[in-house]
N, C-alpha and C positions, 0 to 999 in steps of 0.2 A: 520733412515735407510729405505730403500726403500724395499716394500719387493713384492717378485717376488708374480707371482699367487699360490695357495695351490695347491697341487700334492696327489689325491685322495692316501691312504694309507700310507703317509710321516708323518713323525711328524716336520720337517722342511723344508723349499723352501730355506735356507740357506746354501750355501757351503765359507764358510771364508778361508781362509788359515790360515792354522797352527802355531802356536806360533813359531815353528824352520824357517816358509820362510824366506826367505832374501826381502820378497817387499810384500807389499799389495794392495788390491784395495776393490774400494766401487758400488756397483751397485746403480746406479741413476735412477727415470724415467722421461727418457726424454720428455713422455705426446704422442709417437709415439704409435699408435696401434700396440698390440700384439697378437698374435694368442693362444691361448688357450696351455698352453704347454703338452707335453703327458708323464703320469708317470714316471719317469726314473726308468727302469730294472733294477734286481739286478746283479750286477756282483761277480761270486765266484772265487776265486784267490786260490791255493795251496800253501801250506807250509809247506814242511818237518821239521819237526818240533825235536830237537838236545835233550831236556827235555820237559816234559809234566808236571810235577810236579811244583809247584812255593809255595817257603816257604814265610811265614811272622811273623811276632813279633810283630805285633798291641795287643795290649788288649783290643781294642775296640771288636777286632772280637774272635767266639765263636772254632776258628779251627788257625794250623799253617798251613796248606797246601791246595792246590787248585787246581783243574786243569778246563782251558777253551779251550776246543777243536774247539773253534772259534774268531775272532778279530772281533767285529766289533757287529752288531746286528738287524736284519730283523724287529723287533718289531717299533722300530723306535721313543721310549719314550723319549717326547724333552726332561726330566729331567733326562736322564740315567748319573750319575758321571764317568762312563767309555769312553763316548765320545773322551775327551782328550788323553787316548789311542791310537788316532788312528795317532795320528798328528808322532809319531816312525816310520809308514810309510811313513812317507810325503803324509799322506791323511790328509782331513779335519773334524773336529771331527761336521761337519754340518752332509748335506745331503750324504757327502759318507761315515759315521759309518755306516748310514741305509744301502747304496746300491751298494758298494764294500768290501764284507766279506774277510775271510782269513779262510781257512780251512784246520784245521791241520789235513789230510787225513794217518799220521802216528801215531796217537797218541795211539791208543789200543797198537802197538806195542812197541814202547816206554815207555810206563807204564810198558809195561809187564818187559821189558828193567831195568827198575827201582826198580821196584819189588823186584827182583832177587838178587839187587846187594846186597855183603855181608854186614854185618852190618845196616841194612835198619832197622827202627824201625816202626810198626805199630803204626798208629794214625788215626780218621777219615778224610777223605780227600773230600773238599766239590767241586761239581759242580756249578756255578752260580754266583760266585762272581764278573765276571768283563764282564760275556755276558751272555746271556739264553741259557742253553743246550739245550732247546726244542724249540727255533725257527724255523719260516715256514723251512728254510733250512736245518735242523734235518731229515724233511720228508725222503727227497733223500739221503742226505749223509749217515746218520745214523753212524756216530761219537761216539756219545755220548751212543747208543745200546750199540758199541761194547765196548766201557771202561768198561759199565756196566756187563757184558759179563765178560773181566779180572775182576773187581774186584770179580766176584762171586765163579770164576774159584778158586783165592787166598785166599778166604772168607776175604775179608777186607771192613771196614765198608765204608758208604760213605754217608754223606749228600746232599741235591738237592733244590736248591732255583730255581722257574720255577714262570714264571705266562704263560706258554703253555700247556693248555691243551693235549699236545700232549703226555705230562709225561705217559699218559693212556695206550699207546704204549706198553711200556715197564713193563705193570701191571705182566707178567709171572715174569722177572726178580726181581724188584721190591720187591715181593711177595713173592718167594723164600729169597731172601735176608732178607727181616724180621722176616721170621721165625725163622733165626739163629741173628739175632738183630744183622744187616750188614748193614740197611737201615734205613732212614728219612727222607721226604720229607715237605717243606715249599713253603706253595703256596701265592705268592705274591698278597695281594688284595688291590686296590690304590681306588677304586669307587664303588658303585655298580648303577652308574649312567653309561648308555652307549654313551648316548652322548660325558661326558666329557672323556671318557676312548675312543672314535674317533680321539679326539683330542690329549689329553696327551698319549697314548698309541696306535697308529693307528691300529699297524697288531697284536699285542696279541689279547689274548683268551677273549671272554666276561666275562663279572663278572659271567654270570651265568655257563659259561662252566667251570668258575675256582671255581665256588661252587661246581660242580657236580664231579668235578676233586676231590677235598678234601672227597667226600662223597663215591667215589668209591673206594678211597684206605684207607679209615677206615674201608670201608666193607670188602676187601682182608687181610687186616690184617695190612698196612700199618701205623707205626706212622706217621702221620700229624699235620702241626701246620699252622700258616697264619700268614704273616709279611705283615704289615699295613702302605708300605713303597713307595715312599714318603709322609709325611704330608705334605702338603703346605697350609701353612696361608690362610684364606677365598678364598679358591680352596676346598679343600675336607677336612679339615681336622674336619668340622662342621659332619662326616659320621662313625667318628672312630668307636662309640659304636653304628651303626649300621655295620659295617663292620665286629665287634667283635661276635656281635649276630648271626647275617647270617654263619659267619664261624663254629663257636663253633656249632649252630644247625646242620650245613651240616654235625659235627664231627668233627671239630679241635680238637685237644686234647693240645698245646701252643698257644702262639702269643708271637708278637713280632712288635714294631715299630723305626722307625727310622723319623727324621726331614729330610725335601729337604736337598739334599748338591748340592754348586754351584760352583763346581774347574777350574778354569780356563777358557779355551772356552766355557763352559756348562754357564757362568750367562749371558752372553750377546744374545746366543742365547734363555734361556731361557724369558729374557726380551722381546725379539722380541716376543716370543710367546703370551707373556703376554698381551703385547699392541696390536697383533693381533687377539688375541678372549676375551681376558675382558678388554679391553681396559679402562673402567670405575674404573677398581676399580686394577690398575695395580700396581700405585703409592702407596696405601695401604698396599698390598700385599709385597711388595718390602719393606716396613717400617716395617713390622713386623719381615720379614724373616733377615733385620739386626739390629732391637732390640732382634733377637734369634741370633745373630752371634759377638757379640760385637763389632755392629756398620759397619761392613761387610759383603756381602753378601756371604761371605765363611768363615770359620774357621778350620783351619786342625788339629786342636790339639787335643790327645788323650782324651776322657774323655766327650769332649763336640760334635766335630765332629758331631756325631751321633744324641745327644737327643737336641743338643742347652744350649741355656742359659737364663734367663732374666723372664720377667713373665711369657710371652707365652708361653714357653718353659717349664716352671713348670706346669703349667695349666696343659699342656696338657698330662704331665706324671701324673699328678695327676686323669684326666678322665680317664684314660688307667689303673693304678694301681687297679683303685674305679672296673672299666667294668671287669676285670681279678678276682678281687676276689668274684664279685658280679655270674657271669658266669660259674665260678667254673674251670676255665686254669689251667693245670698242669706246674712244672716248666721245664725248659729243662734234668732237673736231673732225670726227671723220664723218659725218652726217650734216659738213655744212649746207647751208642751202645757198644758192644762185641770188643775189640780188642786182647784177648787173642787165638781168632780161627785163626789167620792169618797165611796162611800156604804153601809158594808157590806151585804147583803141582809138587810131582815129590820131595819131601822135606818131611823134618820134621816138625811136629806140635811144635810150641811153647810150652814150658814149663811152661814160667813165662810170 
């Protein structure tokens, strides 16, 4: 595949069409000179948005509900599993995940919406599962403040998977919420190599802002933990148990890891990535990650999804296990949160 010039802060120069077009096409170089091309802008789109809430039944994952006050993702991590996402738009789960968002500019109200209605049972509801609530475009909209805002108002719990250092923002919030054990924050750490966190990760936070991130909300009071996510075969995953170290010092108090997942539009461009910055050792890379997938570079089945399969795949649960008890990581049990304060304003406190 032909691949266009890199776009300083992209994690792709790729825009494929989406598994739903009716036609494709392939960019060739024709060997014509090009002019250097100029970043492409972010474009933010509005979405009134009908629910905010979105249930699940995986047991892979540690929560039934979620909410993403955003489509799409500013960070622009060529390995993000949500990509494919985007293609429901009739966007491309390439370069326009990164640079045509979807902003659900009702969503506090909606929640609030939801909250309310009768019969609603409290449970913790996580932010981050399918975009970053704290990307660059967090700054301005502030979305995700004001969720934070309703849930504090309801006292209902709520967990946060972020590698934005922006989370800091919101330290008042936060802060409050954990005092009444309404809050917990996971801060994603993939490198603490900046180079390769340029490439794999362009516009997130640095490894060292997302240390200082974990160190400033154990100081406030904040439970923290660091998800070690993604590992990829001879990419990073040679860092875990320094990854482990660095956090736990900064004041992790969990962890947590996950293997690369590659769903659909996500492995070919990841591929391209592959052959475009390690070109040497891509073929490699790509053999292990489907001696971890049973022979595929995806697997979507409950249970393996997540850690893999095969040697590599035990290895590396086995250095992760060894680093956690060695480090002394609490388990998620000890960072439950409160769901008996939930109380909408204006209502009755729960009972039971």
């Amino acid at each position: 595949m032909f691949s266009p010039t890199p776009q300083k802060g992209r994690g792709t120069t790729h825009n494929p069409l989406n598994r739903f077009s009716p036609s494709h096409s392939t960019a060739e170089d024709d060997g014509w000179y090009q002019d250097v091309p100029v970043t492409q802008g972010t474009e933010i789109r509005i979405e009134t948005a009908k629910t905010i809430i979105t249930r699940n039944t995986s047991p892979d994952l540690p929560f039934d509900r979620s909410i993403n006050p955003y489509r799409g993702c500013e960070h622009g991590c060529i390995y993000c599993y949500a990509r494919p996402s985007h293609a429901y738009w009739d966007l491309s789960p390439g370069l326009d995940f990164e640079t045509k968002l979807i902003a659900k500019t009702n969503a506090a109200q909606v929640l609030e919406q939801q909250l309310r209605k009768p019969g609603y049972v409290c449970a913790p509801i996580n932010l981050g599962s399918n975009t970053d609530p704290y990307q660059p475009i967090e700054r301005e909209q502030q979305l995700t403040r004001r969720l934070l805002e309703v849930l504090l108002r309801f006292r209902h719990p709520v967990t946060i998977v972020t590698k934005g250092s922006l989370v800091l923002r919101d330290l008042d919030l936060l802060a409050e919420m954990a005092s009444q054990r309404l809050a917990r924050v996971m801060i994603s750490l993939t490198t603490l190599d900046d180079d390769l966190k340029r490439t794999l990760e362009p516009r997130a936070a640095s490894p060292k802002a997302r240390l200082r991130a974990i160190r400033v909300l154990r100081e406030a009071g904040v439970p923290v933990g660091v998800l070690c996510s993604p590992m990829i075969p001879m990419i990073n995953d040679s860092e875990l148990e320094h990854l482990l170290e660095a956090a736990r010092q900064a004041g992790a108090q969990s962890a947590a890891y996950m293997m690369l997942r590659l769903p659909l539009e996500v492995a070919p461009l990841f591929e391209q990535w592959l052959h475009d910055h390690y070109p040497q050792r891509a073929a490699h890379v790509l053999s292990l990650i489907r001696q971890s997938r049973g022979g595929e570079l995806y697997d979507s089945r409950f249970g393996s999804r997540m850690r893999g399969e095969g040697v590599f795949a035990e290895l590396l649960a086995q250095r992760f296990a060894k680093a956690m008890r060695r480090l002394g990581f609490e388990g998620r049990e000890a960072q439950a949160l409160d769901c008996t304060a939930f109380c909408p304003p204006g209502g009755q406190m729960a009972l039971f």
